[in-house]
N, CA, C and O atoms as a DFTB+ gen file, in Angstrom:
312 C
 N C O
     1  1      71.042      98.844     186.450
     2  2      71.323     100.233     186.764
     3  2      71.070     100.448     188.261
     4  3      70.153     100.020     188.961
     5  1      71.901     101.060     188.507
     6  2      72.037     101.094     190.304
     7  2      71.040     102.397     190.962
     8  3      71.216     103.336     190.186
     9  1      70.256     102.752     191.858
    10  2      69.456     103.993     192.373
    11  2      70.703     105.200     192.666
    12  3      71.533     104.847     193.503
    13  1      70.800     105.869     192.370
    14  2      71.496     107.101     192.961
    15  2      71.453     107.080     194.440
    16  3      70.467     106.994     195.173
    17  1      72.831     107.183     194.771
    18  2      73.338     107.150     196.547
    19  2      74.718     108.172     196.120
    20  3      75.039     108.786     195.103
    21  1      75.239     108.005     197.307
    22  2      76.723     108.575     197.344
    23  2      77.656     107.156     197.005
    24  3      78.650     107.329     196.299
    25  1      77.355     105.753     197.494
    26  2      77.795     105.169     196.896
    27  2      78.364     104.493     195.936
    28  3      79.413     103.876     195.752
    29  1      77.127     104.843     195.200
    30  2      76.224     104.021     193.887
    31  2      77.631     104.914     192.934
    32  3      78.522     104.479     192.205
    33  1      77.287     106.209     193.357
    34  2      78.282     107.282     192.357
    35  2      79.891     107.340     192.920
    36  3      80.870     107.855     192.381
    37  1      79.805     106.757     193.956
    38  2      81.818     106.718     193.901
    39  2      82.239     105.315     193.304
    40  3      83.362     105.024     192.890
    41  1      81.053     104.452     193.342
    42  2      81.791     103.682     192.450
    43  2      81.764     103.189     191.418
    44  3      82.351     102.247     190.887
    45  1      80.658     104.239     190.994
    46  2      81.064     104.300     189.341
    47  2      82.008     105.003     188.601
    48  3      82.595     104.857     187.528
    49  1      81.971     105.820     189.519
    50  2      83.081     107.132     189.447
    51  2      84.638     106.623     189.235
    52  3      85.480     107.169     188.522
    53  1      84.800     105.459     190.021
    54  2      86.046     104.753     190.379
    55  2      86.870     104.190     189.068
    56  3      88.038     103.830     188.926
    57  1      85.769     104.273     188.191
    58  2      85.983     103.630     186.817
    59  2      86.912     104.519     186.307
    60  3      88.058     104.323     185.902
    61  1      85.952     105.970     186.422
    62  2      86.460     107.023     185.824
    63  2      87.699     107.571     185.728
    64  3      88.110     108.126     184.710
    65  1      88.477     107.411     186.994
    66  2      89.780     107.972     188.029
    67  2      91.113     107.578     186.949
    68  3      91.995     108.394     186.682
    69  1      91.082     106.675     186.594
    70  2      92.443     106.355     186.396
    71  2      92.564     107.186     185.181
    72  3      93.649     107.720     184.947
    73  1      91.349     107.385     184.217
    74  2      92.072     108.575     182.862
    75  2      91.946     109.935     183.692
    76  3      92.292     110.766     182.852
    77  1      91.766     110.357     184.401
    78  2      92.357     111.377     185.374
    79  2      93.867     111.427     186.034
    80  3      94.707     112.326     186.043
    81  1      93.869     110.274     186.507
    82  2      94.969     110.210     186.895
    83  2      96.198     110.469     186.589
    84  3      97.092     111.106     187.145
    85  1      96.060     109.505     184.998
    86  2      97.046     109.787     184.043
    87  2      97.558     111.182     183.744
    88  3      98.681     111.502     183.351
    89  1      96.313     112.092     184.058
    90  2      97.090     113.260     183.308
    91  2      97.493     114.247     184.302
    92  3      97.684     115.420     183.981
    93  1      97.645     113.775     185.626
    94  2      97.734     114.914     186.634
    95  2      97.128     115.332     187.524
    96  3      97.603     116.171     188.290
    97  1      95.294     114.588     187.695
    98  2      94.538     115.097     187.513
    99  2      93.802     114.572     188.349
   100  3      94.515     113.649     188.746
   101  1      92.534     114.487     189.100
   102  2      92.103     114.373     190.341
   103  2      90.417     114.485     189.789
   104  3      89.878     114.851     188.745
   105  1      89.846     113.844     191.383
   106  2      88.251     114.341     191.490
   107  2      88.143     114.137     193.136
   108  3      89.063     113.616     193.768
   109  1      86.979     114.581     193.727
   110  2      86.801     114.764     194.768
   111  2      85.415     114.778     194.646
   112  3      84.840     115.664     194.014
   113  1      84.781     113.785     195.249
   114  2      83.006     113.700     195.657
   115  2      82.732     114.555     196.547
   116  3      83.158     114.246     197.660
   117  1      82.252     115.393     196.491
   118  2      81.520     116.169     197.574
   119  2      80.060     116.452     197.690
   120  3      79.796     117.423     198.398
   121  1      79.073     115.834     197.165
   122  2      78.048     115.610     197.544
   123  2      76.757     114.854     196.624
   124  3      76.465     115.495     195.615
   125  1      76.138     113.867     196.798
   126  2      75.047     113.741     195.760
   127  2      73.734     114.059     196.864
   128  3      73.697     113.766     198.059
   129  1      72.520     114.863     195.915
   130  2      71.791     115.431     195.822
   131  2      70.156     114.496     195.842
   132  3      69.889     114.112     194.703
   133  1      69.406     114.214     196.577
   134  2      68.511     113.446     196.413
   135  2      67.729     113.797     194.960
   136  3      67.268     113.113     194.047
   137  1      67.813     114.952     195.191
   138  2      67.231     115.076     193.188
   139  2      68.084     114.558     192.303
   140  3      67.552     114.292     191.225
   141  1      69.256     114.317     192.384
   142  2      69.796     113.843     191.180
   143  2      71.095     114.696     190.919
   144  3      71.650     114.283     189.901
   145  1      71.817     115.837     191.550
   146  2      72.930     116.055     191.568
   147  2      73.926     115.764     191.693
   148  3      73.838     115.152     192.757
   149  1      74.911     115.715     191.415
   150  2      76.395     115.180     191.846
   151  2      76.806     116.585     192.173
   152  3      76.487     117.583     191.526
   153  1      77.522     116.549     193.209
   154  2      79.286     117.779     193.184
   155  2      80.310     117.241     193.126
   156  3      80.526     116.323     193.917
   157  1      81.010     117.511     192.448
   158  2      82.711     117.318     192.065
   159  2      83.487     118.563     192.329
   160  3      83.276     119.700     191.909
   161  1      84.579     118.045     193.237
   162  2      85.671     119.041     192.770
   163  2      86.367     118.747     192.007
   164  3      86.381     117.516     192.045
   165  1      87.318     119.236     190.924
   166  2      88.147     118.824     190.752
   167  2      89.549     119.013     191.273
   168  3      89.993     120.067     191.728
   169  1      90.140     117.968     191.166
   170  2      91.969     118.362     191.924
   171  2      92.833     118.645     190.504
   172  3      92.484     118.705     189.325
   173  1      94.707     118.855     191.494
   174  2      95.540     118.366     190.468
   175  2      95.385     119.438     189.072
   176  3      95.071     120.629     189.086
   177  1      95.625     118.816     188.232
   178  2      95.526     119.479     186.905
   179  2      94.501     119.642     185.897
   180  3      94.405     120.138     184.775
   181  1      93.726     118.995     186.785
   182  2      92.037     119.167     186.468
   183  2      91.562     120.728     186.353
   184  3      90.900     121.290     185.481
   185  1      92.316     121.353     187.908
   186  2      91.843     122.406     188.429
   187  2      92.351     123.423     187.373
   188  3      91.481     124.269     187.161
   189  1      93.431     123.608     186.673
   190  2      93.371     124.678     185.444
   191  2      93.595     124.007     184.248
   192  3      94.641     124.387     183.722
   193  1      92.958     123.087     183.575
   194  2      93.065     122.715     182.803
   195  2      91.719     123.175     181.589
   196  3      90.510     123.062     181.791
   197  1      91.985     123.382     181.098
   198  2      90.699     124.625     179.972
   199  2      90.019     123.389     179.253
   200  3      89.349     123.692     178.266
   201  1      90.070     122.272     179.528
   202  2      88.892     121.439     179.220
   203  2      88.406     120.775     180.496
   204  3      88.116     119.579     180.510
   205  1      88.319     121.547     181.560
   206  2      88.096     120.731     182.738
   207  2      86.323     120.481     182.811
   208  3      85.686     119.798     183.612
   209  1      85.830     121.327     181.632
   210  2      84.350     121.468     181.749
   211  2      84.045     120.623     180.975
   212  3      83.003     120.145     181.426
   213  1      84.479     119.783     179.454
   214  2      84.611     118.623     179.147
   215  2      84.486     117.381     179.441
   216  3      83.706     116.545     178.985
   217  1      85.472     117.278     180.401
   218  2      85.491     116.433     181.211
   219  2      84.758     116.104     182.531
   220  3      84.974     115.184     183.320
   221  1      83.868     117.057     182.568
   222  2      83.039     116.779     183.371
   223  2      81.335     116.709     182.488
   224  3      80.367     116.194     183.047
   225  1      81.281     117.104     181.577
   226  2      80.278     116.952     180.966
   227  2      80.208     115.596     179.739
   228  3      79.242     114.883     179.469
   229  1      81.548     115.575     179.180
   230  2      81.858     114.263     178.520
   231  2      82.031     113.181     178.636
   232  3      81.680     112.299     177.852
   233  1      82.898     113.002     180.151
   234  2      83.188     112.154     180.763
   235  2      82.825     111.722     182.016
   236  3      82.702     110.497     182.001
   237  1      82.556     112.301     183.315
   238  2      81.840     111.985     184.195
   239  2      80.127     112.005     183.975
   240  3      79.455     111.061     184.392
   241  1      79.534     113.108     183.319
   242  2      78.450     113.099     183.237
   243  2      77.780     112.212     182.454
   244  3      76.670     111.758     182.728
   245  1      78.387     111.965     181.536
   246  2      78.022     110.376     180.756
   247  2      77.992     109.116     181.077
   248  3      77.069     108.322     180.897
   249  1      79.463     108.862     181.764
   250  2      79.786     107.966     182.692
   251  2      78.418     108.068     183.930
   252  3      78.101     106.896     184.133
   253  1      77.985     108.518     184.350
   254  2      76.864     108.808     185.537
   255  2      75.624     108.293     185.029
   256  3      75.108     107.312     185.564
   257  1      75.028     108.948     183.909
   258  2      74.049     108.832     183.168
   259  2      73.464     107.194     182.718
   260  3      72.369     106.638     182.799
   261  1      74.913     106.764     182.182
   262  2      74.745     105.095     181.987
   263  2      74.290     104.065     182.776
   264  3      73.650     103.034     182.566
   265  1      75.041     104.886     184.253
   266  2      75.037     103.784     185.535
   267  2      74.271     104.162     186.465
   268  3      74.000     103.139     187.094
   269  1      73.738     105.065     186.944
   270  2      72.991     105.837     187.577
   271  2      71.200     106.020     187.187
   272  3      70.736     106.783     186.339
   273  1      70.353     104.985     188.174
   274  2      69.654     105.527     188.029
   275  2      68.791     106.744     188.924
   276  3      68.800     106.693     190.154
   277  1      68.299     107.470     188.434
   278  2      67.571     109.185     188.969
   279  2      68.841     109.712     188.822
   280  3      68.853     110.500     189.768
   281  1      70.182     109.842     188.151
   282  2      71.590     111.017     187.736
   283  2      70.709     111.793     187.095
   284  3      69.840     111.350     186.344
   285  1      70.877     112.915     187.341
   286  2      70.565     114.113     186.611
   287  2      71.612     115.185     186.045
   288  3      71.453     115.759     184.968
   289  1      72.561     115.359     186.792
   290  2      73.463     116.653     186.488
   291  2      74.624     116.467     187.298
   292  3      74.365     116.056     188.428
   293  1      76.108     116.698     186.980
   294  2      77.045     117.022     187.609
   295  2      77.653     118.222     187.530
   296  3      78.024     118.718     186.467
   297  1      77.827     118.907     188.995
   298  2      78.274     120.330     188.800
   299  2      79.170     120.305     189.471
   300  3      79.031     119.566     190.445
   301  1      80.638     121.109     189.342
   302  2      81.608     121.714     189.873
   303  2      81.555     122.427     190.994
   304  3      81.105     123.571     190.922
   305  1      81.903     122.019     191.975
   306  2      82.251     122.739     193.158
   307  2      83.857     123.271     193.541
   308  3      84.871     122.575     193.488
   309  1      83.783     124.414     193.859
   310  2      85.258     124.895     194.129
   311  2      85.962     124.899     195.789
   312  3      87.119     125.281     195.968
């Protein structure tokens, strides 16, 4: 399990991208948090898509959790 960086999380993240991709759909790193935050934007069809909170709690935040060590939380930035 890797320490939490900005690194550590884009490239785990990288994993993540392509079932995004598929559907239209985007992410954007915009900041990790020495406590343990992530920010995401989302792009694309992410951005009105009515499970976009899903997918960030189902799928990135899980995805984070596994690989990440000190991940705490990913939140949406607009």
């Amino acid at each position: 399990m890797e320490e939490i960086s900005f690194d550590s999380v884009d490239n785990a993240l990288k994993k993540f991208r392509p079932y995004l991709l598929r559907d239209g759909g985007d992410y954007e790193l915009v900041d990790v948090t020495n406590d343990g935050t992530v920010k995401i934007r989302l792009l694309g069809a992410c951005t009105t898509c009515p499970s976009s909170d899903m997918t960030l709690k189902m799928g990135i935040e899980l995805t984070l959790a596994e690989k990440i060590f000190g991940f705490k939380e990913v939140v949406q930035v607009y």
